[in-house]
C-alpha positions as CSV (number, residue, x, y, z in Angstrom):
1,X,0.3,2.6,-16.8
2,X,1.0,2.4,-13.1
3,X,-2.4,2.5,-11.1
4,X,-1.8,5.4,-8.1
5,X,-3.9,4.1,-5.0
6,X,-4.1,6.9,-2.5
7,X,-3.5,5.9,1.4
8,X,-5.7,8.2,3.5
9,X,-4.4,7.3,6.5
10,X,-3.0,10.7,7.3
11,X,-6.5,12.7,6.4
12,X,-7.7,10.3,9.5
13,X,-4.9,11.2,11.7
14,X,-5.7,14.9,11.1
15,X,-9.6,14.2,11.5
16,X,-8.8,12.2,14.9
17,X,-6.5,15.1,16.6
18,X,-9.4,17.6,17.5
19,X,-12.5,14.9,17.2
20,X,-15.4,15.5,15.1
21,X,-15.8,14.8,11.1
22,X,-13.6,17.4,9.9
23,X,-11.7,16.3,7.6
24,X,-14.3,14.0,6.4
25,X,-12.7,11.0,5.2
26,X,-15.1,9.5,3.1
27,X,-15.2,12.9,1.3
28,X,-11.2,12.7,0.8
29,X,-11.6,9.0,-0.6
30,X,-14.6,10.0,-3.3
31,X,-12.4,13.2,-4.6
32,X,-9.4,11.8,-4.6
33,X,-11.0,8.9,-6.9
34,X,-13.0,12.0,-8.9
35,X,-9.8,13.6,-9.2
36,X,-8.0,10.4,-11.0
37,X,-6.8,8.1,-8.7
38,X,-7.4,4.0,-9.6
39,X,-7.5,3.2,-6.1
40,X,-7.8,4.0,-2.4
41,X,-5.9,2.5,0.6
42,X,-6.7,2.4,4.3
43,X,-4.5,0.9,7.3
44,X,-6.5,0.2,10.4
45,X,-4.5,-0.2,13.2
46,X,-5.9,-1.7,16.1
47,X,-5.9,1.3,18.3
48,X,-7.7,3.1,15.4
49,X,-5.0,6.2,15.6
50,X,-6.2,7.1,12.0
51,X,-8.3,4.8,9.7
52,X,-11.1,3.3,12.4
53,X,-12.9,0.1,11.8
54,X,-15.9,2.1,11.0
55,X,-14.6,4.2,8.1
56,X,-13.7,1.0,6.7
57,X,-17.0,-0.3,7.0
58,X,-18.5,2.8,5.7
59,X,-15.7,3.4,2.8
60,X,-16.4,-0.1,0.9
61,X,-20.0,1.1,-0.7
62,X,-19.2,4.2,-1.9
63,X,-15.9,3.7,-3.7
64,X,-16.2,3.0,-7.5
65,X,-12.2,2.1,-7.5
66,X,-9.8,-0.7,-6.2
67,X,-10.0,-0.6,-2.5
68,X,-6.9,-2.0,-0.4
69,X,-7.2,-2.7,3.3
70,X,-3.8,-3.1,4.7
71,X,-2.5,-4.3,8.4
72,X,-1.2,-7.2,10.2
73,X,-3.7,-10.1,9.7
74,X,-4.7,-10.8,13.2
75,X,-7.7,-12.0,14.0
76,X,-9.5,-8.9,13.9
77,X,-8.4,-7.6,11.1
78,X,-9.1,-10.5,9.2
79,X,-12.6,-10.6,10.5
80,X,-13.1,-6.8,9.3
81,X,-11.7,-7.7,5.5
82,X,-13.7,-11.0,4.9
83,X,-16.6,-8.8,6.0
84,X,-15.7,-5.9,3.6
85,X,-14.6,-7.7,1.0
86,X,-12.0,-5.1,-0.6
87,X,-10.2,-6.1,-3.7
88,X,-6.9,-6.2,-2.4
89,X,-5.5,-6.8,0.9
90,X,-1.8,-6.4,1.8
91,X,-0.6,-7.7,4.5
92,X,2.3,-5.8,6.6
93,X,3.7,-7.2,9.6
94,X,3.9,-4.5,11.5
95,X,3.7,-4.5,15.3
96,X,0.8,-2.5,17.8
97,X,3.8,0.2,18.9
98,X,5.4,1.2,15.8
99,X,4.7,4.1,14.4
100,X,4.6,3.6,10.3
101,X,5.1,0.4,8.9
102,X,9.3,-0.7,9.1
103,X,9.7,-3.8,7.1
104,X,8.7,-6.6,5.2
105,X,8.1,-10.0,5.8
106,X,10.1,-12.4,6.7
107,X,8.7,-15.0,4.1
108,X,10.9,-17.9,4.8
109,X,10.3,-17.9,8.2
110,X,6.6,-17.2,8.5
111,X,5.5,-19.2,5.1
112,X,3.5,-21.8,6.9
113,X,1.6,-18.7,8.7
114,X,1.4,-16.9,5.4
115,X,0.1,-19.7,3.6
116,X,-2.3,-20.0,5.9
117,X,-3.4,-16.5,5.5
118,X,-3.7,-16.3,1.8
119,X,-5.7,-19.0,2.0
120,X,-8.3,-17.8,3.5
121,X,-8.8,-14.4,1.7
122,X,-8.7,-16.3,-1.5
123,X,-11.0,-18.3,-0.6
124,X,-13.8,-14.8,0.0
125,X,-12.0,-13.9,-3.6
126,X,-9.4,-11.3,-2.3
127,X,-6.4,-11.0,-3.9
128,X,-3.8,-11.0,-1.7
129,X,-0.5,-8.5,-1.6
130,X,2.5,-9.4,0.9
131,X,4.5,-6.2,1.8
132,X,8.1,-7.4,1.7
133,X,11.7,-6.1,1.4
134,X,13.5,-5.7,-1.7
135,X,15.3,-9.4,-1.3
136,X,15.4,-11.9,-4.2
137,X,15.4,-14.8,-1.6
138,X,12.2,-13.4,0.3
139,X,10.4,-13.1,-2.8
140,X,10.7,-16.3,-3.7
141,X,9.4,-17.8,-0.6
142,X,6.7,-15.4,-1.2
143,X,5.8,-16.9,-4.1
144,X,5.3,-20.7,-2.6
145,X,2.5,-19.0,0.1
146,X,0.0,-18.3,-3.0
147,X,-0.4,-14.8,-2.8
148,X,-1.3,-13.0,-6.1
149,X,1.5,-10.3,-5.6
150,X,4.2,-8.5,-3.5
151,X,4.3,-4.7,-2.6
152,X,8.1,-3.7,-2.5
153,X,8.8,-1.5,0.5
154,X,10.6,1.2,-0.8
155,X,11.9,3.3,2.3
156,X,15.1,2.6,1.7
157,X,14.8,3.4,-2.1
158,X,13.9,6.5,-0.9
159,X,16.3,7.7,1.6
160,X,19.2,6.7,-1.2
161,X,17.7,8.1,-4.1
162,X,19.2,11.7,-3.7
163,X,22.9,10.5,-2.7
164,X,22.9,7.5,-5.3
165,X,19.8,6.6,-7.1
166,X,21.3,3.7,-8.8
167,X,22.9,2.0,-6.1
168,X,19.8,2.8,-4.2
169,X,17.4,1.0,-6.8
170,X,19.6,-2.0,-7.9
171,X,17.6,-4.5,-5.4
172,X,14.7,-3.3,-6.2
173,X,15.2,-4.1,-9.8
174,X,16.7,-7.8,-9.0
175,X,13.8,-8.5,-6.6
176,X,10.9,-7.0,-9.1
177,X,12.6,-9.1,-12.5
178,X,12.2,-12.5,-10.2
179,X,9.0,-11.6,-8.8
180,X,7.9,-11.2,-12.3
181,X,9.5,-14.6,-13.2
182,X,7.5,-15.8,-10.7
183,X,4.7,-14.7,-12.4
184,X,3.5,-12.3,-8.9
185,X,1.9,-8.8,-9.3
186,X,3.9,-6.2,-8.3
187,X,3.0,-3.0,-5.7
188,X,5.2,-0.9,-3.9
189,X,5.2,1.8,-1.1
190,X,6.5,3.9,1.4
191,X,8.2,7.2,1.2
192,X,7.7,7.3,-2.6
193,X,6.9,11.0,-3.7
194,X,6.7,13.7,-6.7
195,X,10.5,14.0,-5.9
196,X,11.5,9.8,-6.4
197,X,8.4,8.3,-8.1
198,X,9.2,8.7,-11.8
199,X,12.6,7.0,-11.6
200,X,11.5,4.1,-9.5
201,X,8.5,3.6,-12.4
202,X,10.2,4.2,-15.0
203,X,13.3,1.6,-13.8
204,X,10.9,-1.0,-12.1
205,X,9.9,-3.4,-14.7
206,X,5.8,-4.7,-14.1
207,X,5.2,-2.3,-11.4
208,X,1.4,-3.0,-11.4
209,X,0.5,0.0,-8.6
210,X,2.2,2.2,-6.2
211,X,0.4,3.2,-3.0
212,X,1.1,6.5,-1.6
213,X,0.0,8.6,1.6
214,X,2.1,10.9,3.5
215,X,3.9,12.5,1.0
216,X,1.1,12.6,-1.2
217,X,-1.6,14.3,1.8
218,X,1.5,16.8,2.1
219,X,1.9,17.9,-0.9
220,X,-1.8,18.7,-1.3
221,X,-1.7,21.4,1.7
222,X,0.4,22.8,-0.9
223,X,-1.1,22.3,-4.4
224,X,-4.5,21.4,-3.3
225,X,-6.0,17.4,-3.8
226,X,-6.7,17.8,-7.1
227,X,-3.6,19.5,-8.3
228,X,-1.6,17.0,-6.2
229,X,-3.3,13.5,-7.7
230,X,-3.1,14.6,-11.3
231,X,0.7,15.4,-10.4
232,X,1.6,12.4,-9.1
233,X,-0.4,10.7,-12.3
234,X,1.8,12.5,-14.0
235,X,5.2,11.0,-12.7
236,X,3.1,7.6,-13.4
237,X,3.0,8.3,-17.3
């Protein structure tokens, strides 16, 4: 099965627009993992708009799950994950300004850089996820940096799916059959929901986890946490 690892970014955001604890974040993270999910993911940025530095800190000893830490590995960053030591961490090379995440890595053109990066987490034993479009080429310079996996970015899976699902998941197939070839784990995220999810995992061969936050936060205004994470488990099955 699929493992669902549940980006709290967005419980954050909501915590950091009137100040205070409320939400409390490390509360979200420990239910959602009581209520099923296999993992939790955070995104510090560095102007700590959601997910702060601290939560991270304070997140890593009371989760009994995978924990991903995902972000551009400047130096900070990487500082803050060799420190935390998470299971995973996915590197996205996303810039200060932008407001989500908006592509993948260009692996040809930054594998020196990459290699460079994946070095070092491996050495703290990290395994190491490169967020990357759905491109047969990118994935297999991805492979020559020694990173343990990609995570497919699946936005434009997404805004497809309801005019043509098929057309909209055919490079998504090509690229997961050679990254498993490859012999590379395989993640994906980003705009995935209750409405998309089950096609992509039931099309996607290897699809090791999916990593979802916005949609999934949304839904639970609606359904309630719970109700919402054994949901989207459900899709999964």
């Amino acid at each position: 099965m699929t493992k669902l690892s549940v980006n709290i970014n967005k419980v954050a955001t909501l915590r950091n627009a009137r100040g205070g604890n409320v939400p409390d974040v490390l509360r979200a993270a420990v239910d959602c993992e009581r209520f099923g999910a296999q993992g939790i993911t955070v995104h510090p940025r560095p102007d700590e708009r959601h997910i702060r530095y601290a939560d991270v800190r304070a997140l890593k000893p009371i989760l009994s799950t995978e924990f991903n830490i995902e972000g551009n590995p400047i130096r900070s960053f990487c500082d803050l994950v060799c420190e935390v030591h998470p299971a995973q961490v996915t590197l996205v090379p996303d810039a200060e300004n932008v407001l989500t995440s908006n592509a993948g890595w260009d692996t040809r053109k930054n594998l020196s850089y990459l290699k460079e990066v994946c070095h070092l987490f491996k050495e703290e034993g990290i395994r190491v996820s490169i967020f990357i479009d759905p491109v047969v080429e990118m994935i297999r310079y991805a492979a020559e940096t020694g990173c343990d996996r990609v995570e497919l970015y699946t936005e434009a899976y997404a805004a497809g799916y309801r005019t043509d699902r098929e057309k909209a998941i055919a490079p998504y197939y090509e690229a997961a059959c050679e990254a498993v070839k490859l012999g590379l784990g395989l993640n994906a995220g980003h705009d995935l929901s209750l409405e998309n999810l089950w096609y992509f995992q039931r099309t996607i061969p290897g699809l090791d986890e999916v990593s979802i936050g916005h949609a999934l936060i949304s839904d639970a205004l609606y359904l309630g946490l719970e109700k919402t994470i054994q949901a989207y488990l459900g899709e999964l099955k």
